[in-house]
OpenMM code with the backbone's topology and positions (N, CA, C; nanometers):
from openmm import Vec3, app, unit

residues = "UNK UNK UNK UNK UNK UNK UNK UNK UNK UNK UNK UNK UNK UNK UNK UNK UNK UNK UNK UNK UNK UNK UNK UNK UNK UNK UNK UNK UNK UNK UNK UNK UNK UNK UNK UNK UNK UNK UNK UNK UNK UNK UNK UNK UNK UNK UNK UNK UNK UNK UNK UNK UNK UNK UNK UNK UNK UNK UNK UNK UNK UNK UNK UNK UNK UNK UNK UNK UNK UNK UNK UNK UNK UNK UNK UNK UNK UNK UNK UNK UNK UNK UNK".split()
positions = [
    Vec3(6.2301, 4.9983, -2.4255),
    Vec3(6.2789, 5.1332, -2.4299),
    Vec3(6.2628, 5.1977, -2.2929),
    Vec3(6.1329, 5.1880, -2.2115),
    Vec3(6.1064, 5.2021, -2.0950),
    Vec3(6.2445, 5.1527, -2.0229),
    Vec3(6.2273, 5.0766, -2.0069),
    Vec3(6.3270, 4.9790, -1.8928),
    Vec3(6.5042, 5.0711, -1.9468),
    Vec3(6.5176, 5.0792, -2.0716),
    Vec3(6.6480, 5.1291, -2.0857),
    Vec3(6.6353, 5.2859, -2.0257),
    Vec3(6.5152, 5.3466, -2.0363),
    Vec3(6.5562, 5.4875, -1.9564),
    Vec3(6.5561, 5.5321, -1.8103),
    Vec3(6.4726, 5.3807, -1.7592),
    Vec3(6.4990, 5.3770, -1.6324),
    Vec3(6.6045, 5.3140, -1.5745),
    Vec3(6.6952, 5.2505, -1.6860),
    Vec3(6.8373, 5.1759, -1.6491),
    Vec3(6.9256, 5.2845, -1.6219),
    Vec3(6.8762, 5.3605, -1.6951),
    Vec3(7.0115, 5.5145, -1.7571),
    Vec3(6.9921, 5.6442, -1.5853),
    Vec3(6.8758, 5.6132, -1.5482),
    Vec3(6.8320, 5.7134, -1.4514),
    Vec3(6.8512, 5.6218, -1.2999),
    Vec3(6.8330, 5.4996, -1.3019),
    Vec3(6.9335, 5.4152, -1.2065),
    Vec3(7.0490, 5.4694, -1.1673),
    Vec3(7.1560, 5.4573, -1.2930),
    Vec3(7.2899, 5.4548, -1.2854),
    Vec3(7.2945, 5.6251, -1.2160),
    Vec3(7.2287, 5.7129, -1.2852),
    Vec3(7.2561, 5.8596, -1.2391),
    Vec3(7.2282, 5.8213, -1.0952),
    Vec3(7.0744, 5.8057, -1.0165),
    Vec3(7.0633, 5.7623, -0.9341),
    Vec3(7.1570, 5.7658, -0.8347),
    Vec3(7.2274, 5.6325, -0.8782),
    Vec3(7.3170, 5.5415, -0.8027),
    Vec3(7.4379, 5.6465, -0.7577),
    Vec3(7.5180, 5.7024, -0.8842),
    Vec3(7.5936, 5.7903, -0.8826),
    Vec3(7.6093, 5.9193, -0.7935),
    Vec3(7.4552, 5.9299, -0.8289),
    Vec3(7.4418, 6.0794, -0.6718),
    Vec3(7.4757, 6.0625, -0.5535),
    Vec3(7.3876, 5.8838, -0.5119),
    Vec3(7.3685, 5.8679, -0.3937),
    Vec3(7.5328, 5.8283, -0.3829),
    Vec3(7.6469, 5.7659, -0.4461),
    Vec3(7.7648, 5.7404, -0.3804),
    Vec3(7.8222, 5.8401, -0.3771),
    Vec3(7.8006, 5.9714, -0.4344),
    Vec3(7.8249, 6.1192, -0.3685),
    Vec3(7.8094, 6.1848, -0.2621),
    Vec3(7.6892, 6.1399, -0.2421),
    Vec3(7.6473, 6.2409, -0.1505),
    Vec3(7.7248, 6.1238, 0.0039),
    Vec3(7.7572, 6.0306, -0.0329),
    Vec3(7.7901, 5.9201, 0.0970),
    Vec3(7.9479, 5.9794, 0.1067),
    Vec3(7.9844, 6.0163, -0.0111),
    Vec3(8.1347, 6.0294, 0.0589),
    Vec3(8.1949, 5.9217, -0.0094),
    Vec3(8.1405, 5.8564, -0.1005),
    Vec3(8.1931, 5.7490, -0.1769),
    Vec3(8.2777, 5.8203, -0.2832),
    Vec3(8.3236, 5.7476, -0.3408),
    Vec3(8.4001, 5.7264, -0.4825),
    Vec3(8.3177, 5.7377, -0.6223),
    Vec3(8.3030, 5.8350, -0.6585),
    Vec3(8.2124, 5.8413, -0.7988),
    Vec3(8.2856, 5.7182, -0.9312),
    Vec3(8.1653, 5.6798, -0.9659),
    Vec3(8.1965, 5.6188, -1.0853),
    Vec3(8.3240, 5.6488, -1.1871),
    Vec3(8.3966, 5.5633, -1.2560),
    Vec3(8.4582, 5.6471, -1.3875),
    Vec3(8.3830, 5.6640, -1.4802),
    Vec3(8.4603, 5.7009, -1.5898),
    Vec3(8.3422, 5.6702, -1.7239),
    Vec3(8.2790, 5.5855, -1.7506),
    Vec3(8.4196, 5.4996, -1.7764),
    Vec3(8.4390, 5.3278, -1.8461),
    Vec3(8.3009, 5.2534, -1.7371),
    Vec3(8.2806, 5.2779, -1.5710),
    Vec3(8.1876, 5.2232, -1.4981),
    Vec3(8.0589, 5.2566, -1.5514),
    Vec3(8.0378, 5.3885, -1.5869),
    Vec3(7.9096, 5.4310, -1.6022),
    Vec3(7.8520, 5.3730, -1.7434),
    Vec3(7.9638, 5.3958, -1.8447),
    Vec3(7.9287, 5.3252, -1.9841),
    Vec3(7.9149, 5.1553, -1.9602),
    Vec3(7.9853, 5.0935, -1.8592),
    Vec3(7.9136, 4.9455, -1.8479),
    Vec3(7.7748, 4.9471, -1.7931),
    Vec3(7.7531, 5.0496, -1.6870),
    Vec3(7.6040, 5.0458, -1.6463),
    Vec3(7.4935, 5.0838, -1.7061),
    Vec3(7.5241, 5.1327, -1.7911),
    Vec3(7.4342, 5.1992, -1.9258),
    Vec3(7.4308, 5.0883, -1.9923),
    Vec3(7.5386, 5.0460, -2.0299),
    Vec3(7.5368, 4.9313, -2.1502),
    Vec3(7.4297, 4.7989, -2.0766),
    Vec3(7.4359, 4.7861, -1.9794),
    Vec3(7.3948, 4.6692, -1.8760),
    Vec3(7.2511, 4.6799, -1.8598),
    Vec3(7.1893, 4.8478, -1.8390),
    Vec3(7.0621, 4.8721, -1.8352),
    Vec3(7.0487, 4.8621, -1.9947),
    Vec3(7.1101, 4.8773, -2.0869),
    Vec3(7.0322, 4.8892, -2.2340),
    Vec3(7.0149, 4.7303, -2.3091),
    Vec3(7.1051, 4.6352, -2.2515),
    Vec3(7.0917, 4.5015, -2.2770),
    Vec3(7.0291, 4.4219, -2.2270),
    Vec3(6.9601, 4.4105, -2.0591),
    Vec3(6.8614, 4.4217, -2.0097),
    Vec3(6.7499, 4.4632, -2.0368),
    Vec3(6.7323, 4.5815, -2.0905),
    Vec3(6.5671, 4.6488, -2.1228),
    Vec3(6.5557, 4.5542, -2.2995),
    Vec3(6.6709, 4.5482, -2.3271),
    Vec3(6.6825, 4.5316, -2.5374),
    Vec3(6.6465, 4.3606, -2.5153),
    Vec3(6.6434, 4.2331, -2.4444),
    Vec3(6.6270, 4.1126, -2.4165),
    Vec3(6.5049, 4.1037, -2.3687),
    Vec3(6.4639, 4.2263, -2.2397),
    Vec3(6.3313, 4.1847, -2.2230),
    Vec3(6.2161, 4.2263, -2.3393),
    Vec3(6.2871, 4.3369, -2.4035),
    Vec3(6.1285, 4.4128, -2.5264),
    Vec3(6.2074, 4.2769, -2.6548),
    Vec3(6.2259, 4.2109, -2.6524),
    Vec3(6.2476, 4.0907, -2.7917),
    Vec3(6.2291, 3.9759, -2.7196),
    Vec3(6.2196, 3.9369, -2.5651),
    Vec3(6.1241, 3.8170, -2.5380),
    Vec3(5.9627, 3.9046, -2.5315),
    Vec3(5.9545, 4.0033, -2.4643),
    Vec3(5.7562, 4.0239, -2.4714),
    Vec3(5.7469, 4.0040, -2.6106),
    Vec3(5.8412, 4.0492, -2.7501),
    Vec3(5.7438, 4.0761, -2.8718),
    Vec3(5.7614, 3.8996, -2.9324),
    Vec3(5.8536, 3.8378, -2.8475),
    Vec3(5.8570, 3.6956, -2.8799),
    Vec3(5.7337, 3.5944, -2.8872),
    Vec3(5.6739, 3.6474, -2.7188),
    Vec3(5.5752, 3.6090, -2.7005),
    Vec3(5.4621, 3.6220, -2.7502),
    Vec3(5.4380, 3.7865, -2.7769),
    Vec3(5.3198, 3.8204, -2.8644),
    Vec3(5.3301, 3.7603, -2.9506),
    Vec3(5.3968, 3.7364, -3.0823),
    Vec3(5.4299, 3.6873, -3.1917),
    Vec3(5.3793, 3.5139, -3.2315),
    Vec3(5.4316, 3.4793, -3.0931),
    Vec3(5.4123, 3.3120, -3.1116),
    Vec3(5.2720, 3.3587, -3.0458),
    Vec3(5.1933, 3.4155, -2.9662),
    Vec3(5.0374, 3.3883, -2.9428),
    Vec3(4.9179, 3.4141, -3.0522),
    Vec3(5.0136, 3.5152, -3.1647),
    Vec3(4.9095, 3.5718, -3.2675),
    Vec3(4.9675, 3.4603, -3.3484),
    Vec3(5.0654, 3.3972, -3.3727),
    Vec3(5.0196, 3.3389, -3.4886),
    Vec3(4.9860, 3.1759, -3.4277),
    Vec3(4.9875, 3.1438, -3.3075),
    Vec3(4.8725, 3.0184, -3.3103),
    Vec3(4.7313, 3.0777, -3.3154),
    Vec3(4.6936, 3.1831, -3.2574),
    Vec3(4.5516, 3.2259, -3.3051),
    Vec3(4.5386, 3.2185, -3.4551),
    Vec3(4.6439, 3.2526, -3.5420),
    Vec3(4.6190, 3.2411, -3.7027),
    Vec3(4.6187, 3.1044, -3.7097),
    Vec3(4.7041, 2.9971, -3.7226),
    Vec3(4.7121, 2.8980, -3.7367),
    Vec3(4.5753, 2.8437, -3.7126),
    Vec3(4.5293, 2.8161, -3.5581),
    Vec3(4.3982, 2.7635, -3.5432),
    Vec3(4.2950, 2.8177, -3.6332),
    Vec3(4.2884, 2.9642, -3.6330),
    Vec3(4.1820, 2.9939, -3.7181),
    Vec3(4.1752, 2.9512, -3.8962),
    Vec3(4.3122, 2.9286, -3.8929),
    Vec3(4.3013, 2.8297, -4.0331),
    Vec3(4.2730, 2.7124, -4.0862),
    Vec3(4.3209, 2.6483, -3.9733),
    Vec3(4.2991, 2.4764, -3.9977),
    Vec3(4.1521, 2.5006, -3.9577),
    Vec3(4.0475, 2.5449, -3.8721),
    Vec3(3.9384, 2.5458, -3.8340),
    Vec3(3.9062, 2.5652, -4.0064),
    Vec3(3.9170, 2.6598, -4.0658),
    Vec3(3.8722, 2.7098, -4.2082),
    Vec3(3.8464, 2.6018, -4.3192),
    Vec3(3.9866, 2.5349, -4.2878),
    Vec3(4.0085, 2.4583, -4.3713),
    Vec3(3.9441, 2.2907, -4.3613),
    Vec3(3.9422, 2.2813, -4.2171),
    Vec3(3.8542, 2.1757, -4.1839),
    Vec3(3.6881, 2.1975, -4.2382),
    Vec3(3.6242, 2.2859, -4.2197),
    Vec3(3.4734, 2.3398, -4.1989),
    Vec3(3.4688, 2.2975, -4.3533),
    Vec3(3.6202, 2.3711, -4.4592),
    Vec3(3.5543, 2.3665, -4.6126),
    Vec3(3.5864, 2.2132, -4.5938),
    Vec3(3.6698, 2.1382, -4.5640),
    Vec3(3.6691, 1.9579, -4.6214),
    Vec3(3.4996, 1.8842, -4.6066),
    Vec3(3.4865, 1.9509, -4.4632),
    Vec3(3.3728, 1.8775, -4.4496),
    Vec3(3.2657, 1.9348, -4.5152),
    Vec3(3.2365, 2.0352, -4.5717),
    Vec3(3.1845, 2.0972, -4.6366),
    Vec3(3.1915, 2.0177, -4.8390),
    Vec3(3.3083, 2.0402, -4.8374),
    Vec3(3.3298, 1.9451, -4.9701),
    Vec3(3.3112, 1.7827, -4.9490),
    Vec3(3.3198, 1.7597, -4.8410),
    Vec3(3.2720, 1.6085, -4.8196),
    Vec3(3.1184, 1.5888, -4.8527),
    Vec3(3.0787, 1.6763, -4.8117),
    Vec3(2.8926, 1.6814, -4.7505),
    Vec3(2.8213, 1.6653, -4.8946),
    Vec3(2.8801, 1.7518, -4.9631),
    Vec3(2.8419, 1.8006, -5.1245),
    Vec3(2.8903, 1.7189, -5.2209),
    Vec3(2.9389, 1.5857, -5.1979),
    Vec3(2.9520, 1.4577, -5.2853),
    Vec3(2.9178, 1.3895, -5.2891),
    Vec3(2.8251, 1.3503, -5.3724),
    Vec3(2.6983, 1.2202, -5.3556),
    Vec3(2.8122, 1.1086, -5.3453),
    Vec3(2.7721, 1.0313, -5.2568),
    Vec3(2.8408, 0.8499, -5.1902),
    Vec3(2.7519, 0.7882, -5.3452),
    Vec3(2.8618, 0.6865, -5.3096),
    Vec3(2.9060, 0.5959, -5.4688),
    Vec3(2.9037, 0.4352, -5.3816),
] * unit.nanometer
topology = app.Topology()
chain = topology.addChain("A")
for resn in residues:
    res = topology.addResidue(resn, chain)
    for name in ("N", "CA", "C"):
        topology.addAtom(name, app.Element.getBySymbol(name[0]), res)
C-alpha cells in the first residue's frame, strides 16, 4: 500500500517537474498507465513479502510438529515393555 502511494506521488512528482522544464505534460490515458504501473508494482511486491512470511511461519509450524510428534513416538516407544 506504501509503495502504491508513493507510486501515485512519483507520477505527480514527475508531472510537475516536466512542467516546470517546459516539457509536455502527461495525458490522462499516460498518467492512468503510471498509476496503474505504480499500483501493480507496490500489489506484487506486498503478495511476494506476505508470500514469504507465510512459507516461514508455516515451516516453523511444520517443524514444531513433527518435533511433537516425534518426542510422543519415542515416548510411546519407551512405555512398551520389549517382548
Amino acid at each position: 500500500m506504501k509503495k502504491t502511494v508513493i507510486g501515485i506521488f512519483a507520477v505527480a512528482a514527475m508531472t510537475f517537474a516536466l512542467s516546470s522544464c517546459g516539457e509536455k505534460l502527461l495525458t490522462d490515458a499516460q498518467v492512468q498507465e503510471e498509476i496503474q504501473k505504480g499500483f501493480d508494482a507496490g500489489k506484487a511486491a506486498a503478495e511476494s513479502e506476505m508470500a514469504t512470511k507465510c512459507d516461514s511461519e508455516f515451516e516453523v509450524r511444520a517443524t514444531a510438529e513433527f518435533d511433537r510428534m516425534k518426542t510422543e513416538f519415542a515416548n510411546a516407544a519407551a512405555a512398551q515393555p520389549l517382548k
